[in-house]
C-alpha positions in Angstrom: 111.1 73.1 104.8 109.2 70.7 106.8 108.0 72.0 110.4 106.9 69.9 113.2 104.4 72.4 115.2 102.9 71.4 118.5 99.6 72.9 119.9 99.3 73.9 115.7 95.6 73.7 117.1 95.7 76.7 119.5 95.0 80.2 119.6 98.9 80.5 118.0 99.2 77.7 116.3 95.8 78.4 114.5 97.7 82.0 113.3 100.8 80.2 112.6 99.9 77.4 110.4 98.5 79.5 107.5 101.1 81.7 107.2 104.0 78.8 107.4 101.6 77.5 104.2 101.5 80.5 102.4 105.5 80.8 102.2 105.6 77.1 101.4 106.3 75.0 104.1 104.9 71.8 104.6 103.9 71.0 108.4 103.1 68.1 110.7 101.1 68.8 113.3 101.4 67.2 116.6 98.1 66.8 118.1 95.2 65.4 120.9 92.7 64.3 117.8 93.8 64.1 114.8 90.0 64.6 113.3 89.7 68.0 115.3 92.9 69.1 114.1 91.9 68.1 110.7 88.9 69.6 111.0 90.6 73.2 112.0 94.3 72.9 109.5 92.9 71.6 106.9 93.8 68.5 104.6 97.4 69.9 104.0 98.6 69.6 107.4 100.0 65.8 108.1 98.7 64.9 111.8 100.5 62.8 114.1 98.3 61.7 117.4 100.0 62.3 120.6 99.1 59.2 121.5 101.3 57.4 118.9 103.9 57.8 121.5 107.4 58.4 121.9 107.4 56.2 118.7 105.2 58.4 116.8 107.0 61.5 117.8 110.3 60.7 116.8 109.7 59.6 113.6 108.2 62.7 112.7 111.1 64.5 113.5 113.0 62.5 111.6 110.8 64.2 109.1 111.1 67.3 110.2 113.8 70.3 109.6 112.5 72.3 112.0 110.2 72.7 115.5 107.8 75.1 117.0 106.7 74.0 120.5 103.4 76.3 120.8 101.7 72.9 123.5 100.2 73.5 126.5 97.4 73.8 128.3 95.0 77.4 127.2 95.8 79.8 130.0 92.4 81.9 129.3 89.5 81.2 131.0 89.4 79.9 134.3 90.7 81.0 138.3 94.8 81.1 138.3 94.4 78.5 141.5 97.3 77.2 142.5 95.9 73.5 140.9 95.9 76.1 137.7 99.1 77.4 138.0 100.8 73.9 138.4 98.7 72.3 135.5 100.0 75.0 133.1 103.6 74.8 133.8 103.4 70.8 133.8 101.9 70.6 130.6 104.2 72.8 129.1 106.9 71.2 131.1 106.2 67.4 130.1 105.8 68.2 126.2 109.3 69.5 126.4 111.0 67.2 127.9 109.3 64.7 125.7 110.1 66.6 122.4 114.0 67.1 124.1 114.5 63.3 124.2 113.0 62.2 121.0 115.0 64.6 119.5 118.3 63.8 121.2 117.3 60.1 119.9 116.3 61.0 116.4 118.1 60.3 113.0 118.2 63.3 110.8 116.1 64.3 108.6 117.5 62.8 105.0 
């Protein structure tokens, strides 16, 4: 199966990946930089930049059989401020909403 991951670069995602390898899968990794996420997945991991866009995204779901949406910003480290609090739930919020309508817009994968 082929598994889009987001935030495949986090404290999760870092867990995650290996094991998904191990049974087989092959992934795509959503990600900020490509050459950090490289540099952390490995060479077997297929990277798509964030920055690529809705455009970007949605053809790699048309590759894709399956998501894990692990994105956000880290919640260690740092006051829970309100500023905090806000920036956490946005940046889970945003991902979503952009995953939900690229998939609603996306072929199948063949």
């Amino acid at each position: 199966m082929r598994v889009l991951i987001t935030g495949a670069t986090g404290f999760i995602g870092r867990a995650l990946v290996p094991i998904l390898r191990r049974e087989g899968h092959q992934l795509i990794a959503l990600v900020r930089s490509e050459e950090r996420a490289r540099s952390l997945l490995g060479a077997e991991v297929e990277t798509v930049a964030l920055s690529s866009g809705a455009h970007g995204l949605k053809q790699a779901l048309e590759r894709s059989d399956a998501v894990v949406n692990l994105a956000g910003e880290a919640i260690m480290g740092g006051r829970w401020t309100e500023a905090r609090r806000r920036a956490l739930v946005e940046s889970r919020v945003q991902l979503t909403q952009q995953l939900v309508t690229a998939i609603s817009e996306a072929q199948s994968p063949s």
